[in-house]
N, C-alpha and C positions, 0 to 999 in steps of 0.2 A: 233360601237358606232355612234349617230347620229351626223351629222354636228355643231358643238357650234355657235349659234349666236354672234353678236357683243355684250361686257358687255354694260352697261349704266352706263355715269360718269356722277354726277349730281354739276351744275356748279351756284353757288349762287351768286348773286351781286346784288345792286340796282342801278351800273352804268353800261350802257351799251358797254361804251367803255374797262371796264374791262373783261367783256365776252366774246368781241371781241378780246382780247389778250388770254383769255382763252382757244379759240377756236383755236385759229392760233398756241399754244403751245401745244395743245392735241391734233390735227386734225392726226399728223403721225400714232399715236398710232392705227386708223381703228377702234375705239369704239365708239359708240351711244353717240354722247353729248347734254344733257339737260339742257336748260337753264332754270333758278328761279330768280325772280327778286324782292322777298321777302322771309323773312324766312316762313311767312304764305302759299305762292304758293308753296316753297321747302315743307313741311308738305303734300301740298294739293299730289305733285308728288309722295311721298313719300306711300298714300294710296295704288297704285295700284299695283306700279313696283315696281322691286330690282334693285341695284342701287350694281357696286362693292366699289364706293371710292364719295365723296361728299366732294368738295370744297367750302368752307365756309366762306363768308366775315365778320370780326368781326364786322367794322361798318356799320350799317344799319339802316334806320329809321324807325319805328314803332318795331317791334322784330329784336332785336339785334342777332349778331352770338349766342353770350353763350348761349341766351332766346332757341335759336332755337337748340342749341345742344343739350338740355337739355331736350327736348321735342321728340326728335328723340331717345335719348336715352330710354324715357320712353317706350317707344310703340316696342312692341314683334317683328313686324316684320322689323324693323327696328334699331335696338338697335345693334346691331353686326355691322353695317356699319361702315367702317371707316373714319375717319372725318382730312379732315389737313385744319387747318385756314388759313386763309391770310390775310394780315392787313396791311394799310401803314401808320396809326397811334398807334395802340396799343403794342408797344413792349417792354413796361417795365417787367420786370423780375415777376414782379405779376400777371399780365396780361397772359402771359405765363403760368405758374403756371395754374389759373384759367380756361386757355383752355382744361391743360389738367386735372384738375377734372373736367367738364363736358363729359370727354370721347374724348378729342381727341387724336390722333395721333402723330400729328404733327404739328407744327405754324410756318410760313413763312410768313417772311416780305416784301413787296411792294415795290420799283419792284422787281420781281422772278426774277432769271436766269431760262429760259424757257427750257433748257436740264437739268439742276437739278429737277425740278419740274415734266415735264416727265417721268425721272428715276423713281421717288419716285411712282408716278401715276401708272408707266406701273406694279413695281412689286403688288400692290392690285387689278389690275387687271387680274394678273396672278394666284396669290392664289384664286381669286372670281372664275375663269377659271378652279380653279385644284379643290377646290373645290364641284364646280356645275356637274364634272366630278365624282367624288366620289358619290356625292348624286345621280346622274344615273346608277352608278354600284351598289349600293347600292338598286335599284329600281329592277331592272334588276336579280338583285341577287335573292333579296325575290320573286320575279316572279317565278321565274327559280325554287327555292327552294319547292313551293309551286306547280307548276305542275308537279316534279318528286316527292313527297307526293301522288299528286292526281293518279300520274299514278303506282306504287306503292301498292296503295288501290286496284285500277282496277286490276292490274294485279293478283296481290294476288289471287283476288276473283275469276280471270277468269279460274287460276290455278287450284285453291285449291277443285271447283265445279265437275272438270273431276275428279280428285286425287279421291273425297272422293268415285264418283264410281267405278272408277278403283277397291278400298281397300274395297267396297262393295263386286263385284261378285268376287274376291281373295278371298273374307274372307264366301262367299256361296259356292266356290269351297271346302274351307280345311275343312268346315261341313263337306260336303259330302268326305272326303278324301279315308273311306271306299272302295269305287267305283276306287279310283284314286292308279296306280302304285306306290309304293316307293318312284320314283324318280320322281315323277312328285309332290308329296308333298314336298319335297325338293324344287324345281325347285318353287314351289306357296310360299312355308313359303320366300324364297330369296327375291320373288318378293314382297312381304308385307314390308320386312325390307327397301326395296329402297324405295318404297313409302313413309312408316313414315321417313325413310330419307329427303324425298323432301319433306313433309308437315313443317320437323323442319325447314327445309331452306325456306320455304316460308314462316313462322312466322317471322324465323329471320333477313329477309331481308324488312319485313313489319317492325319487329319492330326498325331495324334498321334508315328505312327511316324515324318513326313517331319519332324517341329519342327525335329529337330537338325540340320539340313541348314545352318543359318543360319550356322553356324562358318565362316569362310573366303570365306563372300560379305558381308563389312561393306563398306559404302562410306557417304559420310557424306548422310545422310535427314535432312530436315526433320520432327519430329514434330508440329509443327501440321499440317502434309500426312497425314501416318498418320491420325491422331485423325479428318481431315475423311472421309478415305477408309473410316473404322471406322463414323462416323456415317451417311455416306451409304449405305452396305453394310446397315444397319439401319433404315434411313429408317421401312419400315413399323410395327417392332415400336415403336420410340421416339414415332411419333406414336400408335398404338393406345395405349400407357400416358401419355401428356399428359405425356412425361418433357423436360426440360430439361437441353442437355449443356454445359457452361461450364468456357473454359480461360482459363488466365492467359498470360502470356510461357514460349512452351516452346523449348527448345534446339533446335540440330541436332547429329546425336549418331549416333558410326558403328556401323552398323545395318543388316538386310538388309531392307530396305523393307515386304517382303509379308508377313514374319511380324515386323513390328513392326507393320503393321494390324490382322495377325490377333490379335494381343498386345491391343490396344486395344478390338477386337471383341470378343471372349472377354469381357474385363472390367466394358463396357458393359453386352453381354448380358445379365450375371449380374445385374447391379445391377437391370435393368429386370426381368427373371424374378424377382427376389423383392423386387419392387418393395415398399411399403406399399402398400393399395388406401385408406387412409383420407387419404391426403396426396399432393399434387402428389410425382413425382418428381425431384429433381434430382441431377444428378451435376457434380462439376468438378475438375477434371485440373489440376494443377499441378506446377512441376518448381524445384527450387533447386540450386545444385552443392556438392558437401561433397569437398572437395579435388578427385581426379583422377575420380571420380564427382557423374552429376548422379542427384539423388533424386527420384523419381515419386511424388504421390500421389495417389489417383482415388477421391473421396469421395461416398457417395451417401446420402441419407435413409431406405433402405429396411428390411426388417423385420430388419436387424441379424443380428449373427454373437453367439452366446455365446461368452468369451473361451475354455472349455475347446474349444471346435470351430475356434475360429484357425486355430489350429497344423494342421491336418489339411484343411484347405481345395482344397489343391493338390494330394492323394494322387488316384491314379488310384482312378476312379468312385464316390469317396466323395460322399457326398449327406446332408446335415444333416438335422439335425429339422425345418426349413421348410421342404423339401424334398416334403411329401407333397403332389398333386395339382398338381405344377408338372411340368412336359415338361424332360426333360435325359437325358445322359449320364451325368454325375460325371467329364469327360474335360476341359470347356473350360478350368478353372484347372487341370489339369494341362499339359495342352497349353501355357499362361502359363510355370508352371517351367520348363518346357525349351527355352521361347524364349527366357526371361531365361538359363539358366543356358548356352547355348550361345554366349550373348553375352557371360558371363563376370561377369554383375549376380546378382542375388538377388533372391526376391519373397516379401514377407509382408503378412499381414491382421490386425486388432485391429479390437473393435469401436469404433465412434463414441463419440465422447464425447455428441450429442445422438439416442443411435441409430444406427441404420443402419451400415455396415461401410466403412475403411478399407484399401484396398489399395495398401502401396506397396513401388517395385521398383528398384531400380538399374542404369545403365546408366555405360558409362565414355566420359567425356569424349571429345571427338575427335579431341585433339592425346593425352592417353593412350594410345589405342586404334592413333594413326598411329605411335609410337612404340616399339609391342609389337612383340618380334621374329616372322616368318612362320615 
């Protein structure tokens, strides 16, 4: 993290002997102090710089303190600044009062104690500090975010290019297999199956990386629409397993449409992949709203989750005890978390009460969600 500059404490008065106390009281602190010598020049300071805390004389000639808090508070980038008055005439209990509906903080009376007044100074310059820290990790982050995205893409593609010839001349070999020993058809069909192995894991770790993309593309989706588009997208695996997909009344719920299919697909999948083979399949997807959240749950008959492996379902490439001689990643329920959680919902699994595994997830309402600031 980069070195933090000194904040900027911004120091109002129209007498200059007061600034001069100001400054002799705030000098320990090691912050930028700026001095205004109207509430118009405080304004004028205020366009360019940020400012952690701003000390503010009530009485002043031409714009008074209040004029002046009031004006600061209107104006975007400065409106969050914190404000303690000072004043060595106004301290009637109204006066007071009226500081702090303008937005102040704090009001203190003339003369200060100059180690109280410091105290109070140094913690808004600490939070302005912890702060401004935050909003560079925050910076940093989305950087960071967005070039393992990019690199991700790249890889994939640089992957996926050799792969598809690789499963080319394999798959010009097993034509000709006529020509080829027994075992060397053996030895070509094995090598096919790793391949599409590592094409599904190069999907999945693409798709994995783009989940969180879904923040900021909500718009309000039909999830009976999703669900059809999830099933349909699986049409062959669901009739190869004789599985049955059955929904109740499902909401519309704001959402970025493609990874709430994917959401649904992933889910499905899983259910048919550890199907039971002694029992018909069935799954059914249901949703109810529990205040500004509606709740998902996607129930299926199949060979069930142990409660201690619940909890661990959704970890990237984790693969259960049922898990042996079935085709996966251990990426599909991850990839599920980070569609829910970029949507701002939750997802959890418990096993069946008759068998088989419970997966449910949260999504927020669509008058909640329209309501959320951008």
């Amino acid at each position: 993290m980069t070195q933090m500059t000194p904040a900027k404490v911004l120091l109002v008065d129209d007498k200059e002997e007061n600034l001069v106390a100001l400054d002799a009281a705030l000098r320990p602190l090691n912050q930028e102090l700026v001095a205004a010598r109207s509430g118009e020049e405080a304004l004028r300071c205020l366009l360019n710089d940020d400012f952690a805390v701003i000390l503010l004389d009530v009485q002043m000639p031409g714009m008074d303190g209040f004029e002046t808090a009031a004006q600061i508070k209107e104006r975007e980038r400065s409106r969050d600044i914190p404000i303690i008055f000072l004043t060595a005439i106004s301290r009637e209990m109204h006066q007071q009062l009226r500081g702090y509906e303008v937005g102040a903080v704090d009001y203190m009376a003339k003369p200060f104690d100059p180690w109280v007044l410091r105290s109070k100074v140094a913690v808004f310059v600490d939070l302005y500090e912890k702060s401004r820290r935050l909003e560079e990790q925050a910076v940093r982050l989305a950087r960071s975010n967005s070039e393992l995205e990019q690199f991700a893409e790249i890889v994939s593609h640089d992957l996926r290019n050799p792969l598809v010839s690789v499963v080319g001349y394999l798959q010009m070999l097993v034509d000709d297999r006529d020509d080829l020993p027994p075992e060397a058809t053996d030895f070509i069909g094995r090598a096919l199956q790793a391949a599409e192995s590592m094409g599904k894991l190069i999907d999945d770790l693409l798709g994995y990386a783009m989940a969180g993309k879904a923040v900021g593309q909500l718009k309000a989706t039909d999830t009976s629409q999703a669900v059809d588009r999830a099933v349909s997208n699986l049409h062959a695996e669901i009739e190869s397993a004789g599985a049955a997909v059955k929904t109740g009344d499902l909401p519309t719920v704001r959402a970025d449409s493609s990874q709430l299919t994917r959401l649904f697909q992933n889910i499905i999948g899983n259910s048919v992949k550890y199907r039971d083979t002694d029992r018909p399949l069935e799954i059914a997807i249901e949703a109810e709203q529990d205040g500004d959240h509606w709740r998902f749950t996607v129930t299926d008959n199949g060979s069930g989750v142990a409660p201690e492996e619940a909890g661990a379902m959704f970890d990237r490439f984790y693969r259960g005890a049922s898990s042996s001689g079935r085709p996966g990643t251990g990426l599909g329920l991850a990839i599920c978390k980070k569609v829910i959680e970029g949507h701002g919902g939750r997802i959890w699994a418990e096993p069946g009460a008759d068998g088989g595994t419970v997966v449910r997830f949260t999504l927020p309402a669509v008058d909640a969600v329209s309501k959320a600031p951008n």
